[in-house]
Every structure is written in C-alpha cells, then in structure tokens.
N, C-alpha and C positions, 0 to 999 in steps of 0.2 A: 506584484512579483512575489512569488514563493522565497520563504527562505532556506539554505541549505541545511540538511537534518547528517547529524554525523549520527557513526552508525560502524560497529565491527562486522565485519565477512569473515568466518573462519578459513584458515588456510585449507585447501583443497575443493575449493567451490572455482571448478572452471568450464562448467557446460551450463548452456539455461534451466536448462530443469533442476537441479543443485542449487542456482542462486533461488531459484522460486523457491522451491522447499523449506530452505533457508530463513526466508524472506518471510513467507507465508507461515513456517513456525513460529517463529518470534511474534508475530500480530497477532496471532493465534490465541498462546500464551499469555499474551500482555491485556486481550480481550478477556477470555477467561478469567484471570484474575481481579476485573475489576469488579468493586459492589454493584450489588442490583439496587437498584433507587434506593441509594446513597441517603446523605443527609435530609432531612426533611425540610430544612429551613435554611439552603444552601444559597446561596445569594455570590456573585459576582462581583468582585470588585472593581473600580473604571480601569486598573490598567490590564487586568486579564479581559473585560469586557474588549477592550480596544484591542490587544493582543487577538483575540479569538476573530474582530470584527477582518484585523489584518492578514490571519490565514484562513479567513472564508467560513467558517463554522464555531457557530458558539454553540457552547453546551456544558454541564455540568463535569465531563468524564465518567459519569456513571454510566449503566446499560439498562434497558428495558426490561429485556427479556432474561428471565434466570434460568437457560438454557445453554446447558455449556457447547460449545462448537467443536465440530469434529476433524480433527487435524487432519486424518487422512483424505477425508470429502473434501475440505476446502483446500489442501494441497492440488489434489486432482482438479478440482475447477478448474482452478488457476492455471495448472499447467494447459486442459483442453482451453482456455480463453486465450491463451498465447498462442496455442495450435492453431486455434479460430480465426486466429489477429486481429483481434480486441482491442490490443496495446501490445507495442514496440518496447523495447529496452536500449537504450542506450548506455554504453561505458563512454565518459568523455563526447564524443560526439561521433561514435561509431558504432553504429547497429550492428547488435549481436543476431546473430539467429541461432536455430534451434540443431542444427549439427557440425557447428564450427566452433570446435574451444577456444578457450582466451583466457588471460590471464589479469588479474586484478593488482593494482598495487598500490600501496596507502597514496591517499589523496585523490585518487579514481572516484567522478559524479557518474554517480548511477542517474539515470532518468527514465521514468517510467509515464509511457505517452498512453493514454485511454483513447481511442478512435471511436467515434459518434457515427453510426450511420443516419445518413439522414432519408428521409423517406417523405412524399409530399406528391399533391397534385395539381394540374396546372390546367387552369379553367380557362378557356377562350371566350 
C-alpha cells in the first residue's frame, strides 16, 4: 500500500489539462534540479533502505543523465497520454475527464491510475 503524498494545487486549476501542467511542472522542475551522479560513496542507510524497499524503488535521488528535460515536450506527452487513456485521474473517487471542470478543495486525493495493456498469444 502506497502512502499519501500532500502536495499544493494552485487556485485556479479546474480542467485536466491545468492539473497536468501543473503536475507535470513541478516534477519537471524537481528533476532538473537534481545532481547528476551525485555523491560518489553515497550509501543507504537501513531505515531509508526499508523506506525505499516500502514504496517500491530504491535509489540514490540522483539522475543519470545530465540532460535537462523539456517542460513543454513532457507537459504535451502527458497531456496526449491522457488523450490515449494511458491513465485515469481520480479526485476522491470520481473520474475526471477531459472536458468536464471541477473543482478541488483541500483535503481532495488525487489518484493517478496507469492502465497496462496487455498483449499475448494463446497456443492450442
């Protein structure tokens, strides 16, 4: 089980494309700004070890690659990956879609679903 991440929404974000932008700035941003291969003798301690084990990913917080990413390309993804329907948005437990506004207001769980296609073949 995931834990809840808090997190500000500025006032006037009430259509999906606004929360994505949003959304997708801020990660953006927060990517960019991290070191590229960071410390050199960075080591884990057991309770971020176990920390990282309990939300599925461990890793240092550094990045690979010292290429910065480009807000406006990865805004647009995002947004054609929601067109695609890649992944759903939930406020609370109420699917937003893409031309019906809505309004946010503190204490509203955003949920953000990733859809898998699955593809396979069936051998007789």
């Amino acid at each position: 089980m995931l834990e809840l991440q808090t997190g500000i929404i500025p006032d006037g974000v009430d259509s999906v494309e606004k929360l994505i932008t949003c959304l997708v700035l801020e990660n953006v941003r927060e990517y960019n700004a991290k070191a590229v291969d960071a410390l050199f003798f960075r080591y884990l301690t057991q309770p971020e070890y176990e920390d990282a084990l309990h939300s599925g990913k461990v890793g240092f917080g550094d990045r690979k690659n010292e290429k910065q990413q480009n807000e406006q390309q990865a805004v647009d993804n995002a947004i054609q990956c929601f067109k695609d329907g890649l992944y759903r948005i939930l406020i609370n437990e109420n699917e937003i879609t893409e031309n019906v506004p809505f309004e946010l207001k503190e204490g509203d769980i955003l949920t953000f679903i990733r859809l898998t296609m699955l593809a396979g073949r069936r051998y007789i």
